[in-house]
N, C-alpha and C positions, 0 to 999 in steps of 0.2 A: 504493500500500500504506500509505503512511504522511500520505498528507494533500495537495492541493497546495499548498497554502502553505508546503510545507518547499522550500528551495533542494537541491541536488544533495551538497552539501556537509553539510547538514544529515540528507539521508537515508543519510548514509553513515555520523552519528554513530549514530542510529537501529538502523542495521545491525549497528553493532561492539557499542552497548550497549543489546539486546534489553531490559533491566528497565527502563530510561528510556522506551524506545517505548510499554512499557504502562503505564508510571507516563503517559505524555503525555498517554493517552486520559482520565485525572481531572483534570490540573494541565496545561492547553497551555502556560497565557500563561508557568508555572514554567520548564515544561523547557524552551519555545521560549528562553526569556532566556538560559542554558544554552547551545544551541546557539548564538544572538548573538554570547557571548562566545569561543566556539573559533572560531567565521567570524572573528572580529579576529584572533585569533592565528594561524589561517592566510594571512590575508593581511598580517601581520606577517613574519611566516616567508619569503612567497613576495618580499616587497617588498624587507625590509631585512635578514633574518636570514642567510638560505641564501643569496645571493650573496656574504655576507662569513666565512661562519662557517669553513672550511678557512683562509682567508689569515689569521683570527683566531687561529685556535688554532695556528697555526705559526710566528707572529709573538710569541707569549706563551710557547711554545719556546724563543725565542732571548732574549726580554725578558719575564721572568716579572713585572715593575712594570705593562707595558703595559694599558692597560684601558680597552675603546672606549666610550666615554658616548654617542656618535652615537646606536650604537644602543639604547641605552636610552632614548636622549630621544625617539627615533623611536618608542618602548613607551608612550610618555605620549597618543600621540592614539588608544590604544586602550586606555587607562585600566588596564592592565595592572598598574600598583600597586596601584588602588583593588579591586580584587577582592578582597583580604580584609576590608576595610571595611565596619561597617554601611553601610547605606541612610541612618540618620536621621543619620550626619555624610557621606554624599552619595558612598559607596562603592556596591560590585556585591553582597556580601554580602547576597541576601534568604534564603530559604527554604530554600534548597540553597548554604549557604555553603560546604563542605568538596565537594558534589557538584561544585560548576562549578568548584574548584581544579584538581581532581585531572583534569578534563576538560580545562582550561585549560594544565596541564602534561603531560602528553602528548604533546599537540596543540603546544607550542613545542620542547619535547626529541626531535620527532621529526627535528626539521632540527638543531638545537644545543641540546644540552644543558648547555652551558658559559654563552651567552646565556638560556635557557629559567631557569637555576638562576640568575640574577641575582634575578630575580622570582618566584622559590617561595621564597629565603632572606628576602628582604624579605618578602614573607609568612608567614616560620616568626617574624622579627623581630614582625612584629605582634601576635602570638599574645597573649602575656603579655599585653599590655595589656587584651585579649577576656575571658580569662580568670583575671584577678588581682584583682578587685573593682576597677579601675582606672578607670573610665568618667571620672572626672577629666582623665584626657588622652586621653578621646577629641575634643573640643575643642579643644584644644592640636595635639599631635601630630597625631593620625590628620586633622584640619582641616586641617594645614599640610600633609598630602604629599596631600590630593586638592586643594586651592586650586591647591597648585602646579604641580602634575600640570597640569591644566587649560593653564596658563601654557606647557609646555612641559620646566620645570625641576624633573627629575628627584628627591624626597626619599625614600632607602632607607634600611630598616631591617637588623640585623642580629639574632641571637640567639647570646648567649656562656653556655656553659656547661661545654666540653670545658677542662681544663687541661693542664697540659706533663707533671703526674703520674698523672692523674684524667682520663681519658677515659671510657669503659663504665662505671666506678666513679658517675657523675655519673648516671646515667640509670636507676636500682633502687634504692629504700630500701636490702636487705641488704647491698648493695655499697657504696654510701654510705656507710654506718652506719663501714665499716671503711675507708673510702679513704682514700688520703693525700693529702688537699687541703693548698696550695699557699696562695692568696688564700685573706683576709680584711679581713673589714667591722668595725669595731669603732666602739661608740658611741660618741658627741660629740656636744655640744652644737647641737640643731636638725637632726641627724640623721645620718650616718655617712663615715668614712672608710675606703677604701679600698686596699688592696696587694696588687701581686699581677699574676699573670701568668693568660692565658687564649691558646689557640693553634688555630690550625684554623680561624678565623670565618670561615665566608662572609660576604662585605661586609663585614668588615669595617674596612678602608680606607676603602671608598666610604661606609659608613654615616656618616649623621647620626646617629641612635638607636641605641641598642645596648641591648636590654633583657637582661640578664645574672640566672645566679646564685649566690651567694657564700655561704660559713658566715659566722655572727656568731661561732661559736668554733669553730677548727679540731679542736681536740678534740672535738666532737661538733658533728658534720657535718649529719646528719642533722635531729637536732632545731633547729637553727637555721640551716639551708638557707633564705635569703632572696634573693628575686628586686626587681629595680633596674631603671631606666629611666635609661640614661647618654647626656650629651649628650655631642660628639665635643669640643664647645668647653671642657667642662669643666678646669681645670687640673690637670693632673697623669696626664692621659690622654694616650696615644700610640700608635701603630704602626709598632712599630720595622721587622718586616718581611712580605715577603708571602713564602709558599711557594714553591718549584719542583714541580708538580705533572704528573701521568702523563694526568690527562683533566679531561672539564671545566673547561678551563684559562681560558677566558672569565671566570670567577667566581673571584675573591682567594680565596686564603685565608689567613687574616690574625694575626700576632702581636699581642693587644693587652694593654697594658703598663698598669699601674695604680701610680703614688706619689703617692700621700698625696690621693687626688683625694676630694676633698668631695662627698655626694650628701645633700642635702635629705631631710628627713622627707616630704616631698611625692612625690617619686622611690621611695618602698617603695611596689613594687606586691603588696599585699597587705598580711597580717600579720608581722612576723617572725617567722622560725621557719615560717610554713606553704611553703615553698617547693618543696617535694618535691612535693607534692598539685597546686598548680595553676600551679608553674612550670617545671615538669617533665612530671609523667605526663597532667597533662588536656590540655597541650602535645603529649605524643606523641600522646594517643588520634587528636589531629584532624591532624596533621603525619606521618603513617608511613604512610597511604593515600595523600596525594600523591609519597612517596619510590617508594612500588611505580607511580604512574602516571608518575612521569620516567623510570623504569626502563622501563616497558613502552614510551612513547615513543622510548627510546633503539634496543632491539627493533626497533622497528619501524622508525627510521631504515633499521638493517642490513639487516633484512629485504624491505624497500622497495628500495635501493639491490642486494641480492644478486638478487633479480627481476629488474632490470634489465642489470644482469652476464647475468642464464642465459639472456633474450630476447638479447643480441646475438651476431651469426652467428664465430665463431673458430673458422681451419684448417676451415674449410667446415660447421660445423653448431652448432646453439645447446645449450648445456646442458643447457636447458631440457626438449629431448628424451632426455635421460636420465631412467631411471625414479627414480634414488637422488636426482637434483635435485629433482623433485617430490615424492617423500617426505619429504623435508626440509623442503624448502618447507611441506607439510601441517605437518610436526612443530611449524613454528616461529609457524602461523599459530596453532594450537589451543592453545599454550603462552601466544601474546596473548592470547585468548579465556578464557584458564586467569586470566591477572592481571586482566583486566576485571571478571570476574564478582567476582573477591576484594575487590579495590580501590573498587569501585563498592557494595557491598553494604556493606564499613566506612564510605566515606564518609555513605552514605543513613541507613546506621545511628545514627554522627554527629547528621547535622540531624536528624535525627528531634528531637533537643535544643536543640541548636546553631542549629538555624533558629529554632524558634520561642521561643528565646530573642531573638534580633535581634529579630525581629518580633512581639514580644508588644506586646498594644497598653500598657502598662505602661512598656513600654520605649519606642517610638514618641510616649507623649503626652508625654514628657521636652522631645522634639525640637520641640515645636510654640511652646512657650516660645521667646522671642528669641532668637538666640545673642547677642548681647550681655549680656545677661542671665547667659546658660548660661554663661560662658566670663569672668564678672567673679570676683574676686577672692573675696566672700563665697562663691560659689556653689563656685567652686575648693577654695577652703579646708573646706569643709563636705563636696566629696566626697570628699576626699584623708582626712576626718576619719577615725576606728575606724565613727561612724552613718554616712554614706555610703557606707564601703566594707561594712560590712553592707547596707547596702539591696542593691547588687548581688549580695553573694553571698545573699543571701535571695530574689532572681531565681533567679540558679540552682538552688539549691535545690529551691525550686519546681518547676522543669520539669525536672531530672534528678536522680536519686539517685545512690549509691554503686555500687548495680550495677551502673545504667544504666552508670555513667562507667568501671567497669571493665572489664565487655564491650566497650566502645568501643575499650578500649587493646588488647584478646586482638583483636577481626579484625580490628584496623590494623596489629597485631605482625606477626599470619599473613600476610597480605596484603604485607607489609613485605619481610617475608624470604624468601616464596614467590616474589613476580616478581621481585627483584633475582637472585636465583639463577638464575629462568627467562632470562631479559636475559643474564646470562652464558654462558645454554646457547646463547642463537641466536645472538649474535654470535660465539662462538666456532668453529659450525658455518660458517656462514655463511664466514669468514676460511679456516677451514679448506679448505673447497669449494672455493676460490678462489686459493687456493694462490699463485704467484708472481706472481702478474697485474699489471703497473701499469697498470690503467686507473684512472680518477677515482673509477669503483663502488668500487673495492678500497681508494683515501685514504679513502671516508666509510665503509666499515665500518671498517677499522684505526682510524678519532677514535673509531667507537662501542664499538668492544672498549674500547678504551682508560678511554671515561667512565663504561662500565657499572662495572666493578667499584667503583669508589665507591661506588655506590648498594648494595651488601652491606656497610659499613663504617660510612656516616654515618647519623645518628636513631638511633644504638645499632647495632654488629654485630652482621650475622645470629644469631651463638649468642646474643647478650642478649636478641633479637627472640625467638628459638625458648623461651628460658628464662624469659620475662616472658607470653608463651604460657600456657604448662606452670603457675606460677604463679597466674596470671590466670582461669584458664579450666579448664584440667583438676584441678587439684591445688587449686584453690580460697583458696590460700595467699595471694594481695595482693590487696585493698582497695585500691581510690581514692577517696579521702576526700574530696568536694568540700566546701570550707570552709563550716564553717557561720558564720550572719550575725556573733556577736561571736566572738572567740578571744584568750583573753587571750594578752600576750606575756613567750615564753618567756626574753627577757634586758631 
């Protein structure tokens, strides 16, 4: 049906996501790369994830510091960082860059989503840098964690934005505008200093990079909402502690602590002041469609493992020959089939920009120049300058508008808070079903009750998702503004 050059595994992606099978019959060599990269993650899964991920998250129960690098470093021989990565600094990011995430995550949070969400955080960490006129450290940065990758050793990013006051408040201009933010960046000489507290980080511990974002005047939040690229080494940064956490316990989440830490003029990723627009919402448009496919991954873990519960024979007959098991069973399959479509249709919708920005030959003949070159100090300084970060955002530009970008954000909202909802339906049936059971089926759905709910809560709460929606898309009330090439700045 679908070709035979597809592996077994590859027609089953086919199966779950009917719009890719017909998008294959234009683009093979696209969607096949696509499928490549879920075949690593399953055999990721089957090799090093799922025979550890129960003794993991029960061991992070008792020791919430504990956090196994093994297997992460075991993620580096299937490039598992480099997936948000352009191509032309030697990442998986072509064409379908937000499409083979959200495929990518699924595909890892169907066994563990505690492990799976190490590498969606490091790719929500990445983000800002894609999207902040920042291509200055894509050289730097994004160079050094596929070099090392390569190597074996492990370079993750993080993304800070939630504070200990300002959680949901972080994530909507009108909520912004009025939040009570916490940290601030205030100017000095060669470029800013830092205070201030940030809570919740994924990776945060483990991050090398931490790309954050902070007011220049807490008094007005909003308009000087600036996004930063922070090293762990910097002084005056720390991480006093990590969470005690309900699920996805694999993944920190992290206190980090800011005194007086100094961040270079080179480190504003973007303009200051534009921070809302592209370090935040053009951040959600492409980050809230992989939150709905960790979610549906997670789904599907339960879903997977409660199958297997109803096929085994107890007190003489299988579950499974109950009508009300299969019903359910349907309920929970066509609820995955429900976040597919939503998730897959935001992501595609995404690259539609997103891709062919990576891939604009504009972009590409950058890369053809030496990196030594690329990566020397004049070249540095000139893209970090106000004209190089314009040229990028004059990329952008180009190949997406305002609308574009805010459709983006409405079906990755919908999609968002539609399947983490669904996710909590089936694991919760599913548990229920299954009632006092201690078989092993019964420990993997109880992690997956457990880690679903998350995903209703982080990339903005469901109600902010529903109300950013409603805004976005029905009521026509937010605009995302993607930056244009100059912006003067507002302090």
């Amino acid at each position: 049906m679908f070709g035979p050059v597809l592996s077994e595994r590859g027609k089953r992606v086919m199966e779950d996501y009917p719009t890719l099978a017909a998008l294959r019959q234009h683009d093979r060599r696209g969607i096949d790369r696509i499928i490549k990269v879920v075949e690593d993650c399953t055999e990721f899964n089957r090799r090093y994830a799922g025979p550890i991920a129960l003794e993991v998250d029960e061991r992070i129960g008792r020791d919430p510091d504990y956090f196994n690098w093994d297997v992460i470093k075991a993620g580096c021989q299937y490039r598992l960082l480099s997936i948000p990565i352009p191509e032309g600094v030697g990442g998986l990011a072509g064409r379908y860059p937000v499409t083979t995430a959200v495929l990518a995550l699924e595909e890892l949070c169907s066994t563990c989503s505690g492990i799976g969400v190490v590498f969606g955080a490091h790719s929500l960490g990445v983000l800002p840098l894609l999207t902040s006129g920042a291509m200055a450290h894509w050289d730097t940065v994004l160079h050094e964690i596929v070099t090392e990758e390569k190597k074996g050793n492990p370079v993750i990013m993080a993304y800070a934005i939630t504070e200990p006051s300002a959680g949901t408040d972080v994530e909507e201009p009108e909520f912004l505008a009025v939040g009570k933010i916490g940290m601030e960046a205030k100017r000095t000489k060669g470029g800013y200093v830092l205070n201030g507290r940030k809570c919740f980080i994924s990776n945060g511990r483990e991050a090398k990079y931490i790309t954050l974002t902070a007011a220049l005047d807490r008094n007005r939040p909003l308009e000087t909402w600036t996004t930063f690229l922070i090293d762990r080494d910097m002084p005056g940064y720390s991480t006093p502690r990590v969470e005690i956490k309900m699920g996805q316990r694999a993944t920190h989440a992290t206190e980090l602590l800011f005194e007086d830490v100094f961040v270079p003029d080179s480190h504003v990723l973007g303009y200051p002041g534009d921070g809302m627009s592209n370090g935040i919402l053009m951040v959600m448009a492409a980050s809230r469609s992989p939150i709905a496919a960790i979610a549906t991954g997670i789904a599907r873990g339960a879903y997977e493992h409660f199958l297997a519960w109803a096929h085994t024979t107890r007190n003489g007959h299988k579950p499974i020959e109950e009508e009300r098991i299969c019903m359910a069973a349907a309920d929970m399959n066509a609820m995955m089939a429900q976040n597919r479509s939503l998730f897959v249709n935001a992501a595609l919708a995404a690259d539609s920009a997103f891709g062919k920005i990576f891939t604009s030959p504009l972009i590409k003949s950058t890369y053809l120049t030496p990196r030594p070159i690329r990566a020397s100090k004049p070249v540095f300084s000139l893209l970090t300058s106000k004209y190089g970060k314009a040229f990028v955002n004059g990329v952008f530009r180009f190949f997406v508008s305002d609308e574009d970008m805010t459709y983006f954000l409405a079906m990755a909202s919908m999609a968002k808070f539609a399947s983490s909802d669904n996710a909590m339906r089936i694991t919760s049936r599913a548990l229920e079903l299954m009632g006092a059971d201690d078989s092993e089926h019964r420990r993997w759905v109880e992690k997956c009750f457990r880690d679903a709910k998350l995903t209703q809560i982080y990339e903005g709460t469901n109600q902010l998702n529903r109300l950013c929606l409603y805004a976005s898309h029905i009521s026509r009330e937010l605009t995302v503004e993607v930056p244009h090439p100059f912006k003067a700045e507002v302090i």
